[in-house]
C-alpha positions as CSV (number, residue, x, y, z in Angstrom):
1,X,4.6,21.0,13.7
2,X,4.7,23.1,16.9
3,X,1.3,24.8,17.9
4,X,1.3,28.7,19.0
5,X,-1.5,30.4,20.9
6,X,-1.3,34.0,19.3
7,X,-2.4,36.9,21.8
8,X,-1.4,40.5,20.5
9,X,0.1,42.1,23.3
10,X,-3.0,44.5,24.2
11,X,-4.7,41.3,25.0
12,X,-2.6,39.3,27.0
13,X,-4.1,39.3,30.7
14,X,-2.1,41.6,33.6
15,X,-0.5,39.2,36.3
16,X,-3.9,39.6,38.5
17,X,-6.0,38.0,36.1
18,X,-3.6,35.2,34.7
19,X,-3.9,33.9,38.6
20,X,-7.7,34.6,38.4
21,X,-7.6,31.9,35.1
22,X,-5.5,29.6,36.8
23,X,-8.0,30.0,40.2
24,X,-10.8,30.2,38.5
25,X,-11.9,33.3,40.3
26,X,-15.5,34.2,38.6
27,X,-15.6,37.6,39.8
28,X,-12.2,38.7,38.4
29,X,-12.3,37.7,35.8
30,X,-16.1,38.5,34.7
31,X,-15.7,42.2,36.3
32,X,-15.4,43.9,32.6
33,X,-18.4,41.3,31.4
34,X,-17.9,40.4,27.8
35,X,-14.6,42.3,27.7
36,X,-13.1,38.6,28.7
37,X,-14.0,36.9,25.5
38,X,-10.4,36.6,24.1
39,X,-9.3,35.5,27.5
40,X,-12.2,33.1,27.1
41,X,-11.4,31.6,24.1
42,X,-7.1,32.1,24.0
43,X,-5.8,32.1,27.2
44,X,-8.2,29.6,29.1
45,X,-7.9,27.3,26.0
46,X,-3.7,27.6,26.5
47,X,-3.8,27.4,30.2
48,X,-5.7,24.3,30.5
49,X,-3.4,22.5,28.0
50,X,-0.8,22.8,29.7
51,X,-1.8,21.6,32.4
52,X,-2.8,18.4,30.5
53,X,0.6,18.2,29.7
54,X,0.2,19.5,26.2
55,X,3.6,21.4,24.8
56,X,2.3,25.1,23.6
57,X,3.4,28.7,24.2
58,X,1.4,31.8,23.8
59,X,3.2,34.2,21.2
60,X,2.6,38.0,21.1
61,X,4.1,37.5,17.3
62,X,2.7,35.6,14.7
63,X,5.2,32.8,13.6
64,X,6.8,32.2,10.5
65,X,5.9,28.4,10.7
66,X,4.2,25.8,12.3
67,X,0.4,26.0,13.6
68,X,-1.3,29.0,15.2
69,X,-4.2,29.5,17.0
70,X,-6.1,32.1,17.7
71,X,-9.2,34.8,17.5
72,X,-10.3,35.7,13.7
73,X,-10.9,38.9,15.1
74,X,-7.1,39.3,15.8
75,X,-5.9,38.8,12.9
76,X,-5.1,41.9,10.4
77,X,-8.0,42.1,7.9
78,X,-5.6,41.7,5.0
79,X,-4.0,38.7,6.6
80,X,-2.3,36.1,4.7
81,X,-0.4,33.1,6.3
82,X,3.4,32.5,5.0
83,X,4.2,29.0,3.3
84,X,5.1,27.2,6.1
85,X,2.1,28.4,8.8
86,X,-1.1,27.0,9.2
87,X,-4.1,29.1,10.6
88,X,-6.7,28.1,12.7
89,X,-9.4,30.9,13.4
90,X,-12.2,31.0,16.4
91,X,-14.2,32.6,15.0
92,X,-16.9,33.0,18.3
93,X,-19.4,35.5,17.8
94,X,-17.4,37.6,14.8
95,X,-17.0,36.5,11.4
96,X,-14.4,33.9,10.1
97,X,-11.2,35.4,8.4
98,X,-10.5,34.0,4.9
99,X,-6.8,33.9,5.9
100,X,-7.5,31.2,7.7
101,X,-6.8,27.3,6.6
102,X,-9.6,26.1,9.2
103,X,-12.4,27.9,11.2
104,X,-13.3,26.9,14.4
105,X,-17.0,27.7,15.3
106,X,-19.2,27.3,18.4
107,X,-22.5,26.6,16.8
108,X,-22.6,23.1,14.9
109,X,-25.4,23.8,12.3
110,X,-22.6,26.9,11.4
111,X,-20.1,24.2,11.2
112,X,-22.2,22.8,8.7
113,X,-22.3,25.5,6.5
114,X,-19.0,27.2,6.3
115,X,-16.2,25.6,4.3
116,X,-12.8,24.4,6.3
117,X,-14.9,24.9,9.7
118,X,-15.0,22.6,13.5
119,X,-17.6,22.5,15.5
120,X,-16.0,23.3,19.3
121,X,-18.1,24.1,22.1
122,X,-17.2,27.3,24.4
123,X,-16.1,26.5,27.9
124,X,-18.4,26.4,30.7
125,X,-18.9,29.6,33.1
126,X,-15.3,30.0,35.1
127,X,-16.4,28.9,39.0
128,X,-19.6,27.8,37.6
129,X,-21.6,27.5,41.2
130,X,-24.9,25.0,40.4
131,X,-28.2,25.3,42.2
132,X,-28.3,24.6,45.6
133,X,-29.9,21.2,46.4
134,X,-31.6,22.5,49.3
135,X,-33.9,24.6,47.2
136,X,-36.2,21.6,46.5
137,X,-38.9,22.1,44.6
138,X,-38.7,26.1,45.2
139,X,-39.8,28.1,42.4
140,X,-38.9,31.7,43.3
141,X,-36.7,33.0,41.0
142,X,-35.8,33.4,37.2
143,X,-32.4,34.4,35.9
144,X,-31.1,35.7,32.3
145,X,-27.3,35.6,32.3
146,X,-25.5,37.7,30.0
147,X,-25.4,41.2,28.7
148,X,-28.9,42.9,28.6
149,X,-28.9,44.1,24.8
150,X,-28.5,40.1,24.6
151,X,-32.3,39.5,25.7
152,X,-35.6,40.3,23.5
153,X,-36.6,43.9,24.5
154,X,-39.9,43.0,25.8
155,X,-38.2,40.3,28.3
156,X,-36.8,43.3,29.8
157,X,-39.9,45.4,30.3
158,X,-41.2,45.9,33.9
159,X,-44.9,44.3,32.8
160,X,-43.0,41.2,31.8
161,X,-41.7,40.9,34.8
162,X,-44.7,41.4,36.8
163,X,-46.5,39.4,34.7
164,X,-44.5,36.9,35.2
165,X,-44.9,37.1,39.1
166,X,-48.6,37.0,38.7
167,X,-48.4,33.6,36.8
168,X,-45.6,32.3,38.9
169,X,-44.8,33.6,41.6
170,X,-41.4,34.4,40.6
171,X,-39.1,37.3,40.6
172,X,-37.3,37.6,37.1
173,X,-33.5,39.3,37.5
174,X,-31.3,40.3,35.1
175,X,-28.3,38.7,36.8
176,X,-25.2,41.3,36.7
177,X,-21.8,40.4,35.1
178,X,-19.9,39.8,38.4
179,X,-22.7,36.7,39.2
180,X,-22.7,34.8,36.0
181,X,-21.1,32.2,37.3
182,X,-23.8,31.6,40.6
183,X,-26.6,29.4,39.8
184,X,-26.7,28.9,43.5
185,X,-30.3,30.2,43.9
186,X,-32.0,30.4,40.6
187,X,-34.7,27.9,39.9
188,X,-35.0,28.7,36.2
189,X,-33.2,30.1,33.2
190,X,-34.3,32.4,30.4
191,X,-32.6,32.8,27.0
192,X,-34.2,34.8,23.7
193,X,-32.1,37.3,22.0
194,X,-34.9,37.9,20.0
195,X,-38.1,36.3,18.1
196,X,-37.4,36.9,14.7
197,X,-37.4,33.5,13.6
198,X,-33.1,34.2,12.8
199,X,-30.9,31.5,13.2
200,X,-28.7,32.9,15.3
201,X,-25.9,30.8,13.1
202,X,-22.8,32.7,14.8
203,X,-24.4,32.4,18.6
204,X,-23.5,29.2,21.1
205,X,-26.1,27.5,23.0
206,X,-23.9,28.5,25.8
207,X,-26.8,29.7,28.3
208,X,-27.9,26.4,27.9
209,X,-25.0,24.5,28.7
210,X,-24.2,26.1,31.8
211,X,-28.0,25.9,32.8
212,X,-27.7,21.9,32.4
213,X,-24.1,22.2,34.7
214,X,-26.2,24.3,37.4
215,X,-29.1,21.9,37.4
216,X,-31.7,24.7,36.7
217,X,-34.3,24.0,33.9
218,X,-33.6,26.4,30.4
219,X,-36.7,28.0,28.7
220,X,-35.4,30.0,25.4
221,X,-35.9,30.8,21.7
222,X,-35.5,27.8,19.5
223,X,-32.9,28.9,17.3
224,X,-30.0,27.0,16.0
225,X,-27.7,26.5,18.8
226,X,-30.2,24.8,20.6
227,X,-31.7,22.5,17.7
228,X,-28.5,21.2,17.4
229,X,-27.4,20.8,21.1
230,X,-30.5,19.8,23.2
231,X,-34.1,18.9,22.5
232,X,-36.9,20.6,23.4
233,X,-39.3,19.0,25.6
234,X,-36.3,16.9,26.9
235,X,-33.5,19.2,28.0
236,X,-34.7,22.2,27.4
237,X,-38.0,24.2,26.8
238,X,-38.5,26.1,23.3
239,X,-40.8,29.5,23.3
240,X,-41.6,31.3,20.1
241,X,-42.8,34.6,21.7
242,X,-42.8,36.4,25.0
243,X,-46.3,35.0,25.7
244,X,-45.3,31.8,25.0
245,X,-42.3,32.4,27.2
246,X,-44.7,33.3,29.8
247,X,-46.9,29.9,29.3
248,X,-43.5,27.5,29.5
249,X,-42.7,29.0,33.1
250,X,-45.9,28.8,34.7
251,X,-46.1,25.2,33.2
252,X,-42.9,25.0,35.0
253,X,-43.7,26.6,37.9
254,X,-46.6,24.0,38.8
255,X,-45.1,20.8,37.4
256,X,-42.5,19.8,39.8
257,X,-41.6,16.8,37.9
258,X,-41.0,18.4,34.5
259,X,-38.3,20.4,35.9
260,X,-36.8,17.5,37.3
261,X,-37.0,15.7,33.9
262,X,-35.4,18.9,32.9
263,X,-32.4,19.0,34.7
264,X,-31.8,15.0,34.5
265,X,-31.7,15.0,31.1
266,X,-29.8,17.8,30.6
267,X,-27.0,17.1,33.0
268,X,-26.6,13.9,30.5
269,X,-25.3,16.2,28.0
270,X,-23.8,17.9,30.2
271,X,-21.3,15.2,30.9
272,X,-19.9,15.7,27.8
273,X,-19.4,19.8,28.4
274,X,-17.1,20.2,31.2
275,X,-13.9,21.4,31.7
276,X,-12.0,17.8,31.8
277,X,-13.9,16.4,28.7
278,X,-13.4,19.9,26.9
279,X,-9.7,19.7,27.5
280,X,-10.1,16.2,26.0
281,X,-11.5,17.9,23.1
282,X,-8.8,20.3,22.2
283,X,-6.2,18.0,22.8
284,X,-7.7,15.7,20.5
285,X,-8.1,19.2,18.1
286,X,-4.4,19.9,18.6
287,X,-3.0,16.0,18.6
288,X,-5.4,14.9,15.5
289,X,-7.3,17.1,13.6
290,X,-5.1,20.2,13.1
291,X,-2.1,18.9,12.5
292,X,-4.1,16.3,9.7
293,X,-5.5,19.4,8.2
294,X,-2.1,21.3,8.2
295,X,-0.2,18.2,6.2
296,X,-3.3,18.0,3.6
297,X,-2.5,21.7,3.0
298,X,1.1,21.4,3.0
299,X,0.8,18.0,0.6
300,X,-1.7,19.3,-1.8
301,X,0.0,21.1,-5.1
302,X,0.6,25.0,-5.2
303,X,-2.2,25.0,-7.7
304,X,-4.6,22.9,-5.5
305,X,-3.7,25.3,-2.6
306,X,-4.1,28.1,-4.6
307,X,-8.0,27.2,-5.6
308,X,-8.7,25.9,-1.5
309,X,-7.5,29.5,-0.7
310,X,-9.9,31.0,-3.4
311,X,-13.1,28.6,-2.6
312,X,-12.4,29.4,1.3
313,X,-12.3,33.0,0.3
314,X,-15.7,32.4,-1.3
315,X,-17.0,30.9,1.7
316,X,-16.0,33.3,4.1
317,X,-17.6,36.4,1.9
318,X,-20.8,34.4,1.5
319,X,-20.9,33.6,5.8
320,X,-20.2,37.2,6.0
321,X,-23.6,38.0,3.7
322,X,-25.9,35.3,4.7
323,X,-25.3,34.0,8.2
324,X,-27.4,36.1,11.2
């Protein structure tokens, strides 16, 4: 079965930032901040499969046939596939359509728990810069990457901050969107969205991941993204409050050879994160797993078909009422 990439045509990128994708200019392409995310996802996913040699297209149309690909947040909410076309959803941070035959999530406890679902993990930062080796042991600086409204509202006071350069020593920024890709002098990354004990089922452990491909130690809320990617005390360090938060850095900031533990054990995982072995993933995804899942559908009885479509229905209205 062929495999379409479906962009509507609102969202396909301008000429300037399909050569910023193929580049991998960071600054182009994070100038809008999260406005990138179906970029992200779609066209970054398409781009670097063909260029492993994989035969896909990008359609502004959704076929009649075959497999498609693409955001559940794309597709019309009454959505429902033809016969002869099988829907794969990624679902990132939104909810998963019940149009679709599979969902592809970025968190793998969510994976778990929603019916028809693939755990795949987001790409790394585009032009990810790491820490700078000649830093040392320098413990100067604290980063949170990402959008503000992202991180716990007292991790954005002014006493946090200066609290934190009491304990530590260190400056704490709130690195802008056009720097999210430069790790280049940060000595430790913060992560907390919030400490409501949530499970954050729908969020990626992203922050982490690029933290372990910079080489800079992670301290952040345990939630589920990180339970089921790392291990705190190992590859990352967990903190249930903003005091707690506070204790893990300065125990950071004074044990030289906990951050180094840190960062070697997280650039082991790492190994399996970058942009060569997540390639390899999708083309596994689009060689294997897919299509398998398509011919089940298309083998199974209109009747059987009929009652997957109802119990993934089902699924999707109870992800939609119970995951946070």
């Amino acid at each position: 079965m062929q495999t379409f990439f479906y962009l509507p045509p609102q969202h396909v990128p301008s000429a300037e930032r399909q050569r910023a994708w193929a580049e991998g200019a960071p600054r182009i392409l994070e100038a809008s901040g999260k406005k990138a995310t179906v970029e992200a996802w779609v066209w970054q996913t398409w781009g670097a499969l063909r260029r492993a040699g994989c035969v896909t297209e990008v359609v502004t149309d959704i076929p009649a046939k075959g497999i498609v690909i693409t955001m559940a947040s794309l597709l019309p909410p009454d959505f429902c596939a033809p016969q002869g076309l099988f829907v794969a959803d990624i679902v990132a941070d939104a909810l998963p359509h019940p149009g679709a035959h599979l969902h592809l999530v970025q968190n793998a406890v969510h994976s778990k728990k929603l019916r028809c679902s693939v755990y795949v993990p987001h790409w790394p930062q585009p032009g990810l810069m790491p820490r700078d080796a000649q830093r040392g042991h320098t413990f100067e600086r604290v980063c949170f990457f990402g959008d503000p409204a992202n991180l716990d509202s007292t991790l954005r006071t002014k006493a946090w901050a200066e609290s934190l350069r009491a304990r530590t020593g260190a400056v704490f920024e709130l690195r802008s969107a056009e720097r999210w890709h430069d790790y280049n002098d940060v000595d430790a990354v913060v992560a907390a969205r919030d400490f409501s004990g949530r499970p954050q089922l729908r969020k990626p452990a992203t922050k982490l991941h690029n933290a372990w491909l910079a080489g800079v130690p992670f301290v952040g809320r345990n939630e589920s993204s990180l339970v089921s990617g790392g291990h705190s005390g190992r590859t990352y360090l967990s903190a249930g409050s903003p005091t707690e938060m506070l204790g893990r850095l300065e125990e950071l900031s004074r044990n030289v050879e906990m951050r180094e533990t840190l960062v070697r054990n997280g650039w082991q995982q790492a190994r399996e994160l970058t942009n060569e072995r997540m390639t390899a993933r999708w083309l596994d995804l689009l060689k294997v797993d897919i299509p398998a899942a398509a011919r089940r559908r298309e083998s199974a009885g209109r009747i059987t078909r009929g009652f997957e479509n109802i119990l993934n229905r089902a699924s999707c209205a109870a992800d939609r009422l119970f995951t946070h």
